[in-house]
C-alpha positions in Angstrom: 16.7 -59.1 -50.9 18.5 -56.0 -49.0 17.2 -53.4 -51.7 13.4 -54.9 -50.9 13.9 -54.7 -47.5 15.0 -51.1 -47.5 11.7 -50.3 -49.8 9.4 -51.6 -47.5 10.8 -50.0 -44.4 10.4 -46.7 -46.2 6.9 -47.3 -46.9 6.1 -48.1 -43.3 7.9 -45.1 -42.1 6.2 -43.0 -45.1 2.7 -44.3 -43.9 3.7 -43.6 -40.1 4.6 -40.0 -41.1 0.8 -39.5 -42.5 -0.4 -41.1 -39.9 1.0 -38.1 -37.8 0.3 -35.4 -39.5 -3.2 -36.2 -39.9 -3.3 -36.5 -36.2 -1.5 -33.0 -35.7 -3.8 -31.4 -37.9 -7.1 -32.7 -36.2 -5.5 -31.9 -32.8 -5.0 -27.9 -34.4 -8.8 -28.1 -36.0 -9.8 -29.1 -32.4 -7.7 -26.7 -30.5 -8.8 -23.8 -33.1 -12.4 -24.6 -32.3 -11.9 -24.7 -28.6 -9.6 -21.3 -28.4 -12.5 -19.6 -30.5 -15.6 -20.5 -28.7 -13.7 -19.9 -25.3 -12.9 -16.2 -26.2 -16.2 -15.4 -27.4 -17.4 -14.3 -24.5 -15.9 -10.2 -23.3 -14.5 -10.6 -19.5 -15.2 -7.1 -17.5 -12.3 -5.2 -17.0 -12.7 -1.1 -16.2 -10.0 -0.6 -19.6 -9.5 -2.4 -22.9 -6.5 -4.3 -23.5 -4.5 -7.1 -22.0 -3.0 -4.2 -19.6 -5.2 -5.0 -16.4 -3.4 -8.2 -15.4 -1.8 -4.9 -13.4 -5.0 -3.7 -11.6 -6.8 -2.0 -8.7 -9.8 -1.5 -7.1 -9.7 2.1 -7.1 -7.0 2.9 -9.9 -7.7 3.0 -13.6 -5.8 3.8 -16.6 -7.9 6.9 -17.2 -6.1 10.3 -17.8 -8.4 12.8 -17.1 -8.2 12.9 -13.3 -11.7 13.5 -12.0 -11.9 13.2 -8.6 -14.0 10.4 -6.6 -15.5 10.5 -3.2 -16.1 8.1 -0.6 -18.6 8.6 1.6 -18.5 7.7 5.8 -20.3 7.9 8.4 -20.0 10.1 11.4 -19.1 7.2 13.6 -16.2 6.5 11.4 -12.9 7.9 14.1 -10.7 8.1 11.1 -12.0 7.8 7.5 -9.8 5.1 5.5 -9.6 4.2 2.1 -7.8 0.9 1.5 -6.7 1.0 -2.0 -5.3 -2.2 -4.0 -2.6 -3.1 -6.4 -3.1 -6.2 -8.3 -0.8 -8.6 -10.6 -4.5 -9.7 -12.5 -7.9 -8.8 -13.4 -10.3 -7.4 -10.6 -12.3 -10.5 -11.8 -9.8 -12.6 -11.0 -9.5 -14.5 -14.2 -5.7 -14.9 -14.5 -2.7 -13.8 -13.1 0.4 -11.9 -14.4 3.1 -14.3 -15.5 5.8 -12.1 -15.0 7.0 -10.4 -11.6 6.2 -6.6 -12.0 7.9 -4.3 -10.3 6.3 -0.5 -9.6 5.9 2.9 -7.5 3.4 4.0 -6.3 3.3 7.5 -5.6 0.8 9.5 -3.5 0.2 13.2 -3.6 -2.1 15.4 -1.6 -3.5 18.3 -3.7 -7.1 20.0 -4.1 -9.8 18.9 -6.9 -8.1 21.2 -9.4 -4.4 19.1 -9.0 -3.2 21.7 -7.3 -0.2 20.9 -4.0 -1.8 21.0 -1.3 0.8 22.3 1.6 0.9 24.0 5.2 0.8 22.0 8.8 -2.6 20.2 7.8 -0.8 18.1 5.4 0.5 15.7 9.0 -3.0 14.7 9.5 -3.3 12.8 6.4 -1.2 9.4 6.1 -0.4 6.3 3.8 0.0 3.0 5.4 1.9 0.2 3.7 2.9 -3.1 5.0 3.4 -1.7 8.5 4.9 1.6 7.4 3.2 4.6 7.7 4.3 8.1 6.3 2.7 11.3 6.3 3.1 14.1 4.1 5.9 16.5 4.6 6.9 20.1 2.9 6.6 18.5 -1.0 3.1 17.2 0.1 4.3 13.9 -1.6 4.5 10.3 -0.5 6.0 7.6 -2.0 7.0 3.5 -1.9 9.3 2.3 -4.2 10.6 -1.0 -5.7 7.8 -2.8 -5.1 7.4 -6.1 -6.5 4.2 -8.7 -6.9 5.3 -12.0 -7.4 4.0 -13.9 -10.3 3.8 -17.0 -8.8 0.4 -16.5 -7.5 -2.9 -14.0 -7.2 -1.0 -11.0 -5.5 -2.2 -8.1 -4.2 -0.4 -4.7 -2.3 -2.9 -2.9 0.0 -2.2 0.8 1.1 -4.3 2.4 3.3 -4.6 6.1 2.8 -6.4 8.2 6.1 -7.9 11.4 5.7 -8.4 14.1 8.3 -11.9 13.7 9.6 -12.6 16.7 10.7 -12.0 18.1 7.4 -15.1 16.1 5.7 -17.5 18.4 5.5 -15.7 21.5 4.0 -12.2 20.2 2.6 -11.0 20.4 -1.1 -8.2 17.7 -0.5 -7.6 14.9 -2.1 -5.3 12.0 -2.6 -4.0 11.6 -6.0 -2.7 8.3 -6.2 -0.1 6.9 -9.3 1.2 3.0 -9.6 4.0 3.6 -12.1 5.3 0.1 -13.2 8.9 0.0 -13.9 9.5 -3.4 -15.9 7.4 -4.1 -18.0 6.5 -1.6 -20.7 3.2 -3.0 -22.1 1.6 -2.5 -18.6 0.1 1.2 -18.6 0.2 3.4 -14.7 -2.8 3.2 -12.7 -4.4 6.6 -11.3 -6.9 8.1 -9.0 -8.2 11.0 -7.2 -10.0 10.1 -4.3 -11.5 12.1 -1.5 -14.0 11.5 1.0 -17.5 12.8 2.0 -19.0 12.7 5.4 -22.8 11.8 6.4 -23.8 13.4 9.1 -26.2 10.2 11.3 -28.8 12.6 12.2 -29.7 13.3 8.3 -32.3 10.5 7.2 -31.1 7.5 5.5 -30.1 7.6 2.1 -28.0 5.1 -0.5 -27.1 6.3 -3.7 -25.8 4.7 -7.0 -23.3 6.0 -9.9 -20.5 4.6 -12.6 -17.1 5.4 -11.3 -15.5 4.9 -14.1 -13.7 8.0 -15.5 -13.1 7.2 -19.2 -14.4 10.1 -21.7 -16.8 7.5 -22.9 -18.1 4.3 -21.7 -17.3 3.3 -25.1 -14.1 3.3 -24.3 -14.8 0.6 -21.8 -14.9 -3.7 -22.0 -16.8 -2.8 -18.6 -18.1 -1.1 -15.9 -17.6 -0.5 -12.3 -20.7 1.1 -10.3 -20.6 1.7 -6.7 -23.6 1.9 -3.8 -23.0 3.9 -1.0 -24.8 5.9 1.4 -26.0 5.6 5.2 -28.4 3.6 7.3 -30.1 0.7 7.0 -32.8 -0.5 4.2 -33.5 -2.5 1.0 -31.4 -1.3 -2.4 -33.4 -2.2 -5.3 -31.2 -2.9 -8.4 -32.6 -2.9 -11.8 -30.3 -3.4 -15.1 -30.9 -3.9 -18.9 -29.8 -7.5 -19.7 -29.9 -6.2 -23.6 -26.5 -4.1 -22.4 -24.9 -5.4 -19.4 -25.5 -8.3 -16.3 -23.9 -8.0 -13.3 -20.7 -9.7 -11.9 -21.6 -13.6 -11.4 -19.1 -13.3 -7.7 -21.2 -10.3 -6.6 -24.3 -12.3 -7.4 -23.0 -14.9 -5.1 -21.3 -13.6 -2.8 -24.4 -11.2 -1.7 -26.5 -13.9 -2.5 -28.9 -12.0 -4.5 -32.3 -13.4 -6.0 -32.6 -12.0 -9.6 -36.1 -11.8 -11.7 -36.1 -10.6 -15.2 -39.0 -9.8 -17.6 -39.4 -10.2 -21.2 -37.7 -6.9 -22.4 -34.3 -8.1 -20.0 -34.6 -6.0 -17.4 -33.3 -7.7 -14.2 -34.0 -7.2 -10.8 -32.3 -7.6 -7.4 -32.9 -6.7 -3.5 -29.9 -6.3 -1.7 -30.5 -5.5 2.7 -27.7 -2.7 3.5 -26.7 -1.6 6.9 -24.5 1.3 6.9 -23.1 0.3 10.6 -22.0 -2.5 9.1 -21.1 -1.7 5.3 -21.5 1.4 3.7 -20.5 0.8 0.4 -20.5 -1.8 -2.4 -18.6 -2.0 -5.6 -20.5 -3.5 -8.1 -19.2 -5.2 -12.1 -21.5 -5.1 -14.7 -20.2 -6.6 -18.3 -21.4 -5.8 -21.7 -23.5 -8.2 -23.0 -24.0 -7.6 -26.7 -21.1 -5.5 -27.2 -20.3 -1.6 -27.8 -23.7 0.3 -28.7 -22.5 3.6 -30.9 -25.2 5.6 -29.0 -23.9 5.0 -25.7 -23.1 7.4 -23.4 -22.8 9.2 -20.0 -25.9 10.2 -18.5 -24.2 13.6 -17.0 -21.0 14.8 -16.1 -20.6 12.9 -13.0 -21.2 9.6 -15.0 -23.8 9.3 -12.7 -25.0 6.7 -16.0 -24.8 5.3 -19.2 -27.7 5.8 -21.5 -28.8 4.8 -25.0 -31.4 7.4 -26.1 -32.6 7.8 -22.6 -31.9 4.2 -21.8 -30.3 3.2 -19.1 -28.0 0.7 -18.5 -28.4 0.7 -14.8 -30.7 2.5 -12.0 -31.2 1.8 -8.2 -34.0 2.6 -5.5 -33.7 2.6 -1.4 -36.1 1.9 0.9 -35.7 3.4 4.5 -36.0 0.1 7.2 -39.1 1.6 9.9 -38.4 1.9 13.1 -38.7 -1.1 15.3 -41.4 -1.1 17.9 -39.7 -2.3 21.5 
């Protein structure tokens, strides 16, 4: 009777085992089949790899240092670049799960990379979290053991303040570097930025361009394109769908109406004001991956073409003058 017993309990717990492995194995089939259609789709990001959940607006991970400009208006009392340091994506997508720690380093040198030194280097200044430094004798500034958390979204903003009056004839930049220090996967962040002044009295104009530094835009999961200019008007926006569409935030956060024809071009109006914004950063992401015939329009990376193609183009259209 006891030797039955013991057989059947072993057949129960034999057919409960099944059971459960049947029901792990349909819960991986499912998972697999959600994890695969969820990454088909390529999330922007100015560099390939897993690297920008350490990111910037301004900073890539681009080694060959060309410089970038700003521009400002003649109104502006002291021309200010705020530049960010974040723990995720510029999209937003995810955040780091791990504190990072970094440096960021600034350095005031010409467009060649060259120090730039002598008594004008105290007019130009780095602001961070209430602390502001100029640039002494090494013409180099720098904040260190910085940490963002990874318990949230975090960002660190420095604001870097050029000498205005130097606008229109300077050759100084900033050259700014986010080293991170604990966690070796995550690659520095770098930039050269400068600024340009437009003088009020010229007529209005808003210009368009990449500013994203990579040798090749094949190089790149995305693309970063910035408007800027001065006074007040419509920018017209036109982009081949068949390559890239534009962020879905900036879409919504401008609230832009966008028409597209039968080849995929797409189309947006976007009212600008340069007395109230006088520049706009702009995502585009690929849509049907890498073309091999891709690449910059110029050497400014003004564009990206594919054979005389390209991805994205702009118009502006001067506001008249209001009758009183």
């Amino acid at each position: 009777m006891k030797d039955k017993f013991i057989k059947k309990l072993k057949r129960s717990w034999l057919a409960i085992w099944i059971a459960f492995a049947a029901a792990a194995l349909s819960t991986i089939g499912v998972l697999a089949a959600y994890t695969s259609v969820s990454s088909v789709k390529r999330v922007v990001s100015t560099q390939k790899g897993a690297g920008m959940l350490f990111s910037s607006n301004y900073l890539t991970t681009d080694e060959n240092d060309l410089p970038r400009t700003i521009t400002f208006s003649s109104m502006e009392n002291s021309p200010c670049v705020t530049v960010n340091v974040c723990n995720y994506p510029q999209t937003l997508i995810k955040h780091n799960d791990k504190d990072i720690t970094y440096t960021l380093t600034v350095e005031l040198v010409d467009s060649n990379g060259n120090a730039v030194t002598g008594e004008e280097t105290a007019k130009y200044s780095v602001e961070y979290n209430g602390e502001k430094k100029t640039f002494g004798s090494n013409s180099k500034i720098e904040f260190s053991l910085l940490k963002l958390m990874a318990d949230d979204f975090n960002k660190h903003e420095f604001v870097l303040t050029f000498d205005k009056s130097q606008l229109t004839k300077s050759d100084i930049y900033m050259r700014v570097t986010a080293t991170p220090t604990n966690q070796a996967e995550l690659k520095p962040l770098s930039a050269k930025l400068g600024v340009i002044y437009i003088n009020n009295n010229t007529s209005a104009t808003w210009t368009g361009t990449f500013i994203d530094n990579a040798t090749s835009p094949k190089d790149l999961d995305g693309f970063n394109y910035r408007l800027s200019g001065s006074g007040e008007g419509t920018v017209t926006l036109t982009w081949n769908t068949n390559y890239v569409d534009i962020s879905p935030w900036f879409e919504n956060t401008y609230d832009l109406t966008i028409s597209k024809d039968s080849s995929g071009i797409a189309t947006a109006n976007l009212k600008v004001n340069s007395a109230e914004k006088n520049q706009y950063d702009i995502q585009f992401y690929r849509t049907n991956g890498i073309n091999s015939a891709e690449q910059w329009s110029d050497g400014n990376h003004t564009n990206i073409t594919v054979t005389g193609t390209g991805f994205v183009s702009m118009s502006f259209t001067q506001n008249t003058a209001k009758e009183n």
